[in-house]
Structure formats: C-alpha cells, structure tokens
C-alpha distance (Angstrom), angle and dihedral (degrees) to the residues before:
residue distance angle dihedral
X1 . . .
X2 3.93 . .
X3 3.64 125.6 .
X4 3.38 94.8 -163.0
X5 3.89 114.1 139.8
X6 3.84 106.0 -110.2
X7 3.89 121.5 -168.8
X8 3.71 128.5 -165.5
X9 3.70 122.5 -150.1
X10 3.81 112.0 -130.3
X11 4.03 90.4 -155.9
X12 3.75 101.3 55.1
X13 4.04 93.0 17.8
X14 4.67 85.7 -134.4
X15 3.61 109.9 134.8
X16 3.86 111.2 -120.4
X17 4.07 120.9 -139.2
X18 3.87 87.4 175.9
X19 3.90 116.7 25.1
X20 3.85 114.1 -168.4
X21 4.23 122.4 -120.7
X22 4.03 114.8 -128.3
X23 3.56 108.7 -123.6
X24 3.98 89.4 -139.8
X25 3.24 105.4 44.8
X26 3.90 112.6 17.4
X27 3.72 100.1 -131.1
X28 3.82 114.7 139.7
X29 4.53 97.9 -112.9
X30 3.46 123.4 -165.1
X31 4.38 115.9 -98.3
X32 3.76 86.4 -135.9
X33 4.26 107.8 52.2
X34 3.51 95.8 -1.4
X35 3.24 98.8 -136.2
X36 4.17 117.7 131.8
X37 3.88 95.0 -114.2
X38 3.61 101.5 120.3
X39 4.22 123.6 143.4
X40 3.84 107.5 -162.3
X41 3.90 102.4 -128.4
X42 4.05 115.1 -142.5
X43 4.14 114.4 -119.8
X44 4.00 83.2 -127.1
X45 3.80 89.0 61.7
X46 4.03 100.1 38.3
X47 3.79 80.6 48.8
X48 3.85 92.7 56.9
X49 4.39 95.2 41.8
X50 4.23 76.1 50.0
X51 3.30 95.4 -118.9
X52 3.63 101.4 122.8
C-alpha cells in the first residue's frame, strides 16, 4: 500500500499525484485545469476506493 499523498481536483474531478504551485499566488493548482481547487485525499480512503 502507498502512502503517498493523493489530491483530487474538485473542478475536473482527476486525482493529482503532483499538483503544480502558482508562481503569483503560492496556492498548490491542479496540472489538469489549473485552477487551485485541490482536496488532499487520506491513503486510508484511496486505499478503500482501491486506488492505492
């Protein structure tokens, strides 16, 4: 099992293993849409949707 920190973008709904940091204002942003709506997702919880 991984204990990677997963986060999933609540504008595009893709799970992010890497997000991106805006230059301007230093908020972690999605890779996919860009835009800084990102939920970090527990390991516990990714392990229980079996994506871990």
């Amino acid at each position: 099992m991984s204990t990677r920190s997963r986060w999933i973008c609540l504008s595009c709904r893709k799970f992010i293993y890497f997000p991106s940091v805006d230059n301007e204002t230093r908020k972690v942003i999605c890779t996919h849409c860009r835009k800084p709506e990102l939920v970090e997702v527990p390991a516990e919880q990714v392990a229980a949707m079996g994506m871990a």
